[in-house]
N, CA, C and O atoms as a printed pandas DataFrame, in Angstrom:
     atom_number atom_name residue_name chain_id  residue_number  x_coord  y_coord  z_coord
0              1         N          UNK        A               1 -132.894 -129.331  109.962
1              2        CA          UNK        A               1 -133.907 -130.364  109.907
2              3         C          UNK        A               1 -134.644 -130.236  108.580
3              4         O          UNK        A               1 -134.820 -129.117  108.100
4              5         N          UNK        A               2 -135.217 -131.674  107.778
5              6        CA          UNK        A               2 -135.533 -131.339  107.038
6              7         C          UNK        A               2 -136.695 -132.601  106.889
7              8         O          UNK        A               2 -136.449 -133.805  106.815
8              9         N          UNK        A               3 -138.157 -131.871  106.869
9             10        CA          UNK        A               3 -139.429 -132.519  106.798
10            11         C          UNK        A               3 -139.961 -132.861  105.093
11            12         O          UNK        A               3 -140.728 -132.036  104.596
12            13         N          UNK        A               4 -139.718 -133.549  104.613
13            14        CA          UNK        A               4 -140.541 -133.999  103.202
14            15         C          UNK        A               4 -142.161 -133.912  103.433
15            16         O          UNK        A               4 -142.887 -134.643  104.107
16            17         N          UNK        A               5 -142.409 -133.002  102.802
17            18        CA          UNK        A               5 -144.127 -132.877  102.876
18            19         C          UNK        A               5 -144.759 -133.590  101.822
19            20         O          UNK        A               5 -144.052 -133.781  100.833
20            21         N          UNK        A               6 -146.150 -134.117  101.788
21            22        CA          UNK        A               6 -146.471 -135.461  100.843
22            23         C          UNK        A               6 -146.788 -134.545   99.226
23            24         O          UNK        A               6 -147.376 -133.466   99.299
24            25         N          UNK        A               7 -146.398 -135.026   98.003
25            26        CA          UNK        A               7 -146.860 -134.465   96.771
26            27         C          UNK        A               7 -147.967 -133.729   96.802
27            28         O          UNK        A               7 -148.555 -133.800   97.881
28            29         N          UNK        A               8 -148.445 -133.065   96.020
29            30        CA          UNK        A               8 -149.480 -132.563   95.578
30            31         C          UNK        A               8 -149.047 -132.214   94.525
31            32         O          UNK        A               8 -147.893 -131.956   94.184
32            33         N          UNK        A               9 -150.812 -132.186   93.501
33            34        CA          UNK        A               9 -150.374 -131.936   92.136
34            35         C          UNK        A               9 -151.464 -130.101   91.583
35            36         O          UNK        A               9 -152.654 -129.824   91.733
36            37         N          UNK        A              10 -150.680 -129.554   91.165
37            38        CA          UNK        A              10 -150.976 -128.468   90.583
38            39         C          UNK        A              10 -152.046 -128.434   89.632
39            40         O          UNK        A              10 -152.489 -129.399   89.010
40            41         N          UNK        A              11 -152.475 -127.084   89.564
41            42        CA          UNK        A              11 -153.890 -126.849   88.248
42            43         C          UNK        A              11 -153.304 -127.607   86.947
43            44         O          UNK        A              11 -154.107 -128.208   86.233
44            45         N          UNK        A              12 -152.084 -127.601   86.652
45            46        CA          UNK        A              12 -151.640 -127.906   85.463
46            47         C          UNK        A              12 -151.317 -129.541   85.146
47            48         O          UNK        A              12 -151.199 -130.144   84.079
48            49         N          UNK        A              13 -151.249 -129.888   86.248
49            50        CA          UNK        A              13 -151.321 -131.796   86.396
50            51         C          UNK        A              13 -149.584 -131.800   86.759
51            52         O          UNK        A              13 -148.813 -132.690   86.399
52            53         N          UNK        A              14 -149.384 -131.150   87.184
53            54        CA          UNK        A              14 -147.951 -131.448   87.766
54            55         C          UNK        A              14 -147.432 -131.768   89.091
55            56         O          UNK        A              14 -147.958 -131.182   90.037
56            57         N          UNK        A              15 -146.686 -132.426   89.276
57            58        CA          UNK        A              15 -146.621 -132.897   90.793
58            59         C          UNK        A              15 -145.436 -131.835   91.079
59            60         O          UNK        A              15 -144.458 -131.395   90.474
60            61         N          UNK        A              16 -146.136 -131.646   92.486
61            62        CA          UNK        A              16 -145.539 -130.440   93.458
62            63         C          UNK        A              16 -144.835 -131.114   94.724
63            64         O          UNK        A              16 -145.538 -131.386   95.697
64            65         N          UNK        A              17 -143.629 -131.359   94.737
65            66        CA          UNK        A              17 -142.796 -131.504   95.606
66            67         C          UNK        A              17 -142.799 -130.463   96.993
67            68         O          UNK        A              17 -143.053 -129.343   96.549
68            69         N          UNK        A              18 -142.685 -130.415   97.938
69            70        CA          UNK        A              18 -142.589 -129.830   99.672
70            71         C          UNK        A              18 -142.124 -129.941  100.262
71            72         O          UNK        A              18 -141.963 -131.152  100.411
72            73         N          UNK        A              19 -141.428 -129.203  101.188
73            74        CA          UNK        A              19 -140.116 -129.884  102.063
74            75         C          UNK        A              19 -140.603 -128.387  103.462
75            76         O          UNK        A              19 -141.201 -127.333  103.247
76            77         N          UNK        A              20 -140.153 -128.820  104.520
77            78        CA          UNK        A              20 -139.854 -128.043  105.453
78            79         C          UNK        A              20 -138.284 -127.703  106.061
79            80         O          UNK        A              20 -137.889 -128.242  107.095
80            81         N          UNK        A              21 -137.606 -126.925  105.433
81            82        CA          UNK        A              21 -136.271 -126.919  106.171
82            83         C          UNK        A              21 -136.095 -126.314  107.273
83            84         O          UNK        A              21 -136.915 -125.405  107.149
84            85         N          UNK        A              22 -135.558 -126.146  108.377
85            86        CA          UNK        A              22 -135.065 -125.454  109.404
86            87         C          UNK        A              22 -133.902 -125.446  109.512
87            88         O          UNK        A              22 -133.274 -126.488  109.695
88            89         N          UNK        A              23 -133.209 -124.007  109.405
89            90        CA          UNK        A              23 -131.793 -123.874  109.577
90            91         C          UNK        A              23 -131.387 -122.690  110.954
91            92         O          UNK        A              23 -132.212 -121.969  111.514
92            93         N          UNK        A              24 -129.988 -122.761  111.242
93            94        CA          UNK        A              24 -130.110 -122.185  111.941
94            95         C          UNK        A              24 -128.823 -120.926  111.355
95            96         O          UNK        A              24 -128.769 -119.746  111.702
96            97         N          UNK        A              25 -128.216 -121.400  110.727
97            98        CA          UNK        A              25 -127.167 -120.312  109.800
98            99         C          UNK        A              25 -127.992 -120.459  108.616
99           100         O          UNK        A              25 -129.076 -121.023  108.464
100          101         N          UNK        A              26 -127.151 -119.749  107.711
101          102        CA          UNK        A              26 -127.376 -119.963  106.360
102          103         C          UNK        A              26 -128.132 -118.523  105.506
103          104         O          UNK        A              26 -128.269 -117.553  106.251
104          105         N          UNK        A              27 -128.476 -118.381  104.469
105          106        CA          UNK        A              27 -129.059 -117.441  103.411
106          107         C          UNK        A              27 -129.475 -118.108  102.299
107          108         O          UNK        A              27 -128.927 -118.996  101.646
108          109         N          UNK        A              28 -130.563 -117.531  102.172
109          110        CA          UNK        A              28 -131.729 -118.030  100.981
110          111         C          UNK        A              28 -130.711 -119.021   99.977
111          112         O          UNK        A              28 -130.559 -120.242   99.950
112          113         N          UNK        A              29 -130.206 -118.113   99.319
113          114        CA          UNK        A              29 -129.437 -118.381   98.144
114          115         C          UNK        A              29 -128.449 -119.855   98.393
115          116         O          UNK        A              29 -128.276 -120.657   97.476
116          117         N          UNK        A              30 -127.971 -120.004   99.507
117          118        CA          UNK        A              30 -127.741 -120.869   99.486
118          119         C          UNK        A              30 -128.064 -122.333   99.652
119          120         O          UNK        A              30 -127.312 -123.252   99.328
120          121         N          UNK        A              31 -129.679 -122.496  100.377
121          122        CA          UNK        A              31 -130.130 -123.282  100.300
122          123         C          UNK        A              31 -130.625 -123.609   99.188
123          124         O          UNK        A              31 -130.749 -124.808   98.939
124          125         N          UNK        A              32 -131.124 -122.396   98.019
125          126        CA          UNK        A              32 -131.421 -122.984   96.675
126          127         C          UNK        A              32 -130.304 -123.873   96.259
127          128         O          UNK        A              32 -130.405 -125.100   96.238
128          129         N          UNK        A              33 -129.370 -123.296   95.972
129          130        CA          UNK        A              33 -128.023 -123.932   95.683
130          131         C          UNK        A              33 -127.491 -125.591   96.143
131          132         O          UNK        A              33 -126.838 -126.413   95.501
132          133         N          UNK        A              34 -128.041 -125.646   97.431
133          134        CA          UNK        A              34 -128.329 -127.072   97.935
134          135         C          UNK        A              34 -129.138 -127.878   97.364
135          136         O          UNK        A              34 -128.657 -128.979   97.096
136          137         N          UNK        A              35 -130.328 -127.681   97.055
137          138        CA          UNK        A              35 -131.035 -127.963   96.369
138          139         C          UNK        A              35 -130.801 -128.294   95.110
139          140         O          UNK        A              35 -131.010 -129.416   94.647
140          141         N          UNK        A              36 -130.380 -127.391   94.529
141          142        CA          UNK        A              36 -129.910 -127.279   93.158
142          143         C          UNK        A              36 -128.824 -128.574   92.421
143          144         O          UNK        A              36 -128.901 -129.231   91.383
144          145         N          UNK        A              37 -127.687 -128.508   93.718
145          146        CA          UNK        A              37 -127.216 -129.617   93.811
146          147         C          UNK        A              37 -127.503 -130.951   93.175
147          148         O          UNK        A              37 -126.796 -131.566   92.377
148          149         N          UNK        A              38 -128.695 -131.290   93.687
149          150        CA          UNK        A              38 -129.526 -132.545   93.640
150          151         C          UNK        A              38 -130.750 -132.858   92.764
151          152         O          UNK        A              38 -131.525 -133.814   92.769
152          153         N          UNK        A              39 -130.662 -131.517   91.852
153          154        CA          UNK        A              39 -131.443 -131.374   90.599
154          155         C          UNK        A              39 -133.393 -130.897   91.186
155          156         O          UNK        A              39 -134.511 -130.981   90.679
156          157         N          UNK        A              40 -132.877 -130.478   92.321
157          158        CA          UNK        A              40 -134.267 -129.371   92.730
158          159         C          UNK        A              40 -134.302 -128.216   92.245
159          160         O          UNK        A              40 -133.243 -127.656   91.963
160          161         N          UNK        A              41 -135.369 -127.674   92.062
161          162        CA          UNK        A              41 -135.356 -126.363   92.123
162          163         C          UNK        A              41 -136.206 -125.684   93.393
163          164         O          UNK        A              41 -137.012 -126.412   93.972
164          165         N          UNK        A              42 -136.076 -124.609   93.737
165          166        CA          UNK        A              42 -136.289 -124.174   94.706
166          167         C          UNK        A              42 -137.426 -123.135   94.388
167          168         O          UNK        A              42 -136.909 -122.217   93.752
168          169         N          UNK        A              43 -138.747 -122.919   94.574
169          170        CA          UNK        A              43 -139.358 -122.209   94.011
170          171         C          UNK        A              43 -140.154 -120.877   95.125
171          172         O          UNK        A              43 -140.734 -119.847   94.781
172          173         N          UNK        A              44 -139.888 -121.417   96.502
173          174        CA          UNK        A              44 -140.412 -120.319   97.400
174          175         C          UNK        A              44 -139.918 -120.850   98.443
175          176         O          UNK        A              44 -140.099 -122.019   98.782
176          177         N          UNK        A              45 -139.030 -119.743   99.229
177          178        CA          UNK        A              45 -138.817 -119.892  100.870
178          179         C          UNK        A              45 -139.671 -118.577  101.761
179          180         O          UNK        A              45 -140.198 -117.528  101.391
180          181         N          UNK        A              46 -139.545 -119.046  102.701
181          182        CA          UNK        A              46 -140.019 -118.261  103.791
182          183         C          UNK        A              46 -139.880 -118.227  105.033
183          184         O          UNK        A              46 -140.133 -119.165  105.789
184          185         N          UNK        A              47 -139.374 -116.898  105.422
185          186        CA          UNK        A              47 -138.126 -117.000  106.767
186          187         C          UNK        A              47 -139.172 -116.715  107.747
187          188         O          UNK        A              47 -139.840 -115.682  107.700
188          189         N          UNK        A              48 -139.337 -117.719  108.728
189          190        CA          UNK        A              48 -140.354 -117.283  109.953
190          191         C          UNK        A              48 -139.543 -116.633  110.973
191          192         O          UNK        A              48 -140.181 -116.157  111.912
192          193         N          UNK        A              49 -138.442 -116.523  110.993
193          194        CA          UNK        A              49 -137.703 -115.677  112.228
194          195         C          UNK        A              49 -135.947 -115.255  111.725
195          196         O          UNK        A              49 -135.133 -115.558  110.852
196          197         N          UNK        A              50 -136.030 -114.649  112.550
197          198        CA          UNK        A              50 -134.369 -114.058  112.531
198          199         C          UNK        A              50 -133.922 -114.413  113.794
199          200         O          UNK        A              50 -134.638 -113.905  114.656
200          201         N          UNK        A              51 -132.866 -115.201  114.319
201          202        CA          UNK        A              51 -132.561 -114.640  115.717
202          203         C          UNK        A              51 -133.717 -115.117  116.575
203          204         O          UNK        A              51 -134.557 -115.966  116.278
204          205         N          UNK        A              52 -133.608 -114.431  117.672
205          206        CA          UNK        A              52 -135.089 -114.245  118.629
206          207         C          UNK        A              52 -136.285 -113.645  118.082
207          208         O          UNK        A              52 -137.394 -113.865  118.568
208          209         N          UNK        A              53 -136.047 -112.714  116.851
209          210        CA          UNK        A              53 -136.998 -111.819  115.959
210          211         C          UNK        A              53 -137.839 -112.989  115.452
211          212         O          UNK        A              53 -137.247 -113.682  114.625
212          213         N          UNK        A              54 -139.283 -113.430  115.804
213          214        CA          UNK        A              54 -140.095 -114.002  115.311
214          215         C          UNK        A              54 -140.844 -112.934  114.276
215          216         O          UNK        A              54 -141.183 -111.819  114.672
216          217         N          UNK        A              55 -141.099 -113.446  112.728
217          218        CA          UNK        A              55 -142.217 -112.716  112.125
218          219         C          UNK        A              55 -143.337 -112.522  112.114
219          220         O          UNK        A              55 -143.857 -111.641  111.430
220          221         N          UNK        A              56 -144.279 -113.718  113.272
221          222        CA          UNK        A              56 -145.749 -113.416  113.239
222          223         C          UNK        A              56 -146.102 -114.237  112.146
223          224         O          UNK        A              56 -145.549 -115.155  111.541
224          225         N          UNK        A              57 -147.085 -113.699  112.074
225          226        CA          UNK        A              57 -148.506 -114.473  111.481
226          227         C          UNK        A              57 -148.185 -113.649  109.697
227          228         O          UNK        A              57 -149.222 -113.627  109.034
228          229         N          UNK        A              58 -147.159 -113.146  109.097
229          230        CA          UNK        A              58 -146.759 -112.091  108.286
230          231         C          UNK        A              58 -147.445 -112.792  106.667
231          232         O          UNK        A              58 -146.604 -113.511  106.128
232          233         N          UNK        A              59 -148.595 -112.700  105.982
233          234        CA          UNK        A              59 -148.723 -113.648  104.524
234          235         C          UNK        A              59 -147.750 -113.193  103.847
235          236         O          UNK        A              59 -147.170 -112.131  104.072
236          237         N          UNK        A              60 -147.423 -114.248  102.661
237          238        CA          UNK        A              60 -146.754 -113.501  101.772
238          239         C          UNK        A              60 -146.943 -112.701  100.733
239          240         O          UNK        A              60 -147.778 -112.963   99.868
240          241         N          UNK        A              61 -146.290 -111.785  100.711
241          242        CA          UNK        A              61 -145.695 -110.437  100.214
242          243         C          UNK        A              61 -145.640 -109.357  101.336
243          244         O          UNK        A              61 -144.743 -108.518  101.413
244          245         N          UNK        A              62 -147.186 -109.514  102.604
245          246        CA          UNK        A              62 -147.060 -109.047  103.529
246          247         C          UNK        A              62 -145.724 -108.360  104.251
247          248         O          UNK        A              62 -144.737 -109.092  104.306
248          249         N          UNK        A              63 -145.602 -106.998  104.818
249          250        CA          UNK        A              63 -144.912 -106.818  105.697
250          251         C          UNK        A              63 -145.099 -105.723  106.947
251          252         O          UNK        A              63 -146.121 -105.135  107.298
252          253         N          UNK        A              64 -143.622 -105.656  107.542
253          254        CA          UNK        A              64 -144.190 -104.675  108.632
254          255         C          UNK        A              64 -142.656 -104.336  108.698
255          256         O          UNK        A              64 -141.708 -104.922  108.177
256          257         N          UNK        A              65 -142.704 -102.921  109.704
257          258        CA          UNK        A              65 -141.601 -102.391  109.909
258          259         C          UNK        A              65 -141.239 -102.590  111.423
259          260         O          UNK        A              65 -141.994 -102.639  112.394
260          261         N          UNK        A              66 -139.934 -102.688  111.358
261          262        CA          UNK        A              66 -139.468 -103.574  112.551
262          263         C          UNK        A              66 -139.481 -102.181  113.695
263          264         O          UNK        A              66 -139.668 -101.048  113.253
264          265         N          UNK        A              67 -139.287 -102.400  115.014
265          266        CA          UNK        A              67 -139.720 -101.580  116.268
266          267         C          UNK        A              67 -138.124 -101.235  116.283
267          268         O          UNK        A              67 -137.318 -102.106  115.956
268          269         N          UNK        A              68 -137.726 -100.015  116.648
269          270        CA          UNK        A              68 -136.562  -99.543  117.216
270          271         C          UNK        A              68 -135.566 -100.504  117.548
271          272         O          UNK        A              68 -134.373 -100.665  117.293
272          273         N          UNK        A              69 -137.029 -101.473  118.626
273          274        CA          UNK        A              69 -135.806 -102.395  120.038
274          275         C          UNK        A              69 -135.981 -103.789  119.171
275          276         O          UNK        A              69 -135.442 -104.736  119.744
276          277         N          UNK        A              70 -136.548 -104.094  118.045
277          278        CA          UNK        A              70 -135.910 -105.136  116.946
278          279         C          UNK        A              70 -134.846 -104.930  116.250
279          280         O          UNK        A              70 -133.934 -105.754  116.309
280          281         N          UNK        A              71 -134.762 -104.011  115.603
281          282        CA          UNK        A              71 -133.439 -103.373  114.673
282          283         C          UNK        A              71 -132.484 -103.280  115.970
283          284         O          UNK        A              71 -131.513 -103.909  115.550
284          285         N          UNK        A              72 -132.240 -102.994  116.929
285          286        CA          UNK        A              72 -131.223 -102.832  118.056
286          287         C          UNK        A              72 -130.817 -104.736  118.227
287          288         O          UNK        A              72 -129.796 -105.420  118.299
288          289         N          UNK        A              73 -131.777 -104.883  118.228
289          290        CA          UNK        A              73 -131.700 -106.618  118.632
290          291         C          UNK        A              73 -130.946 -107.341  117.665
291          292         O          UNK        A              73 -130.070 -108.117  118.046
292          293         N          UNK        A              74 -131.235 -107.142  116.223
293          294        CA          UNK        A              74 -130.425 -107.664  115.378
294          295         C          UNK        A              74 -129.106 -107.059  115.097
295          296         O          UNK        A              74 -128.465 -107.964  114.562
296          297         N          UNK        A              75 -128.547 -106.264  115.157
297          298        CA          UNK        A              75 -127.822 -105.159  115.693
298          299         C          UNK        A              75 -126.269 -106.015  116.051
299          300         O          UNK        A              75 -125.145 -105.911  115.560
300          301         N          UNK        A              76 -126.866 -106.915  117.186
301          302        CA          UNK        A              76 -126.230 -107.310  118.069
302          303         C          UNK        A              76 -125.682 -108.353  117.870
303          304         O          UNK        A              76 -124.981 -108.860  118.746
Protein backbone atom coordinates (compact mmCIF):
# COMPACT_ATOMS: atom_id res chain seq x y z
CA UNK A 1 0.00 0.00 0.00
CA UNK A 2 1.08 3.18 -0.76
CA UNK A 3 -0.27 6.62 0.97
CA UNK A 4 1.07 10.02 -0.75
CA UNK A 5 1.41 12.39 2.17
CA UNK A 6 0.66 16.25 1.24
CA UNK A 7 4.16 18.43 0.38
CA UNK A 8 5.82 20.28 2.78
CA UNK A 9 8.52 22.62 2.29
CA UNK A 10 11.87 22.58 4.19
CA UNK A 11 14.09 25.39 6.12
CA UNK A 12 15.77 25.72 2.79
CA UNK A 13 12.52 26.48 0.56
CA UNK A 14 12.40 23.11 -0.86
CA UNK A 15 9.51 21.00 -1.34
CA UNK A 16 9.49 17.76 0.61
CA UNK A 17 7.74 14.97 -0.95
CA UNK A 18 6.03 11.88 1.69
CA UNK A 19 4.75 8.75 1.05
CA UNK A 20 3.65 5.94 3.46
CA UNK A 21 4.56 2.49 2.11
CA UNK A 22 3.48 -0.78 3.60
CA UNK A 23 5.03 -3.88 2.51
CA UNK A 24 4.81 -7.10 3.45
CA UNK A 25 8.15 -8.77 1.77
CA UNK A 26 10.79 -6.82 0.67
CA UNK A 27 14.29 -4.92 2.09
CA UNK A 28 15.12 -1.38 2.44
CA UNK A 29 17.32 -1.32 -0.49
CA UNK A 30 14.99 -2.35 -2.58
CA UNK A 31 12.33 -0.12 -2.17
CA UNK A 32 14.87 2.74 -2.67
CA UNK A 33 15.55 1.19 -5.92
CA UNK A 34 11.76 1.36 -6.71
CA UNK A 35 11.77 4.57 -6.15
CA UNK A 36 14.72 5.28 -7.83
CA UNK A 37 13.16 3.86 -10.78
CA UNK A 38 10.87 6.78 -11.15
CA UNK A 39 13.47 9.43 -10.46
CA UNK A 40 12.80 9.52 -6.45
CA UNK A 41 15.08 9.49 -4.12
CA UNK A 42 14.56 7.87 -1.05
CA UNK A 43 15.83 9.74 1.90
CA UNK A 44 14.51 7.87 5.20
CA UNK A 45 12.63 4.59 5.90
CA UNK A 46 11.45 3.19 8.94
CA UNK A 47 10.54 -0.35 9.75
CA UNK A 48 7.68 -0.40 12.39
CA UNK A 49 7.64 -4.24 12.62
CA UNK A 50 9.14 -7.47 11.56
CA UNK A 51 6.81 -10.36 11.36
CA UNK A 52 4.55 -10.30 14.51
CA UNK A 53 7.74 -8.35 16.14
CA UNK A 54 6.15 -4.87 16.54
CA UNK A 55 8.90 -2.03 17.38
CA UNK A 56 6.98 0.19 19.74
CA UNK A 57 7.00 3.61 20.15
CA UNK A 58 11.21 3.20 19.13
CA UNK A 59 12.46 7.35 17.85
CA UNK A 60 14.88 7.40 15.47
CA UNK A 61 18.26 6.31 16.02
CA UNK A 62 16.60 4.90 19.19
CA UNK A 63 16.98 1.25 20.09
CA UNK A 64 16.48 -1.76 22.19
CA UNK A 65 17.60 -5.25 22.46
CA UNK A 66 15.31 -7.83 21.44
CA UNK A 67 13.98 -10.51 24.43
CA UNK A 68 15.28 -14.14 24.02
CA UNK A 69 11.47 -15.17 22.95
CA UNK A 70 11.79 -12.29 20.00
CA UNK A 71 15.05 -13.51 18.50
CA UNK A 72 13.43 -17.24 18.82
CA UNK A 73 10.35 -15.74 17.03
CA UNK A 74 12.19 -14.44 14.15
CA UNK A 75 14.15 -17.49 14.13
CA UNK A 76 11.29 -19.15 12.76
Amino acid sequence: ELVILPASVDCDGNTVYSAELTIHEGRFHQVKRMFEAVGCTVTYLKRFSMGSLTLGDLQKGEYRKLTTEEVEMLQK
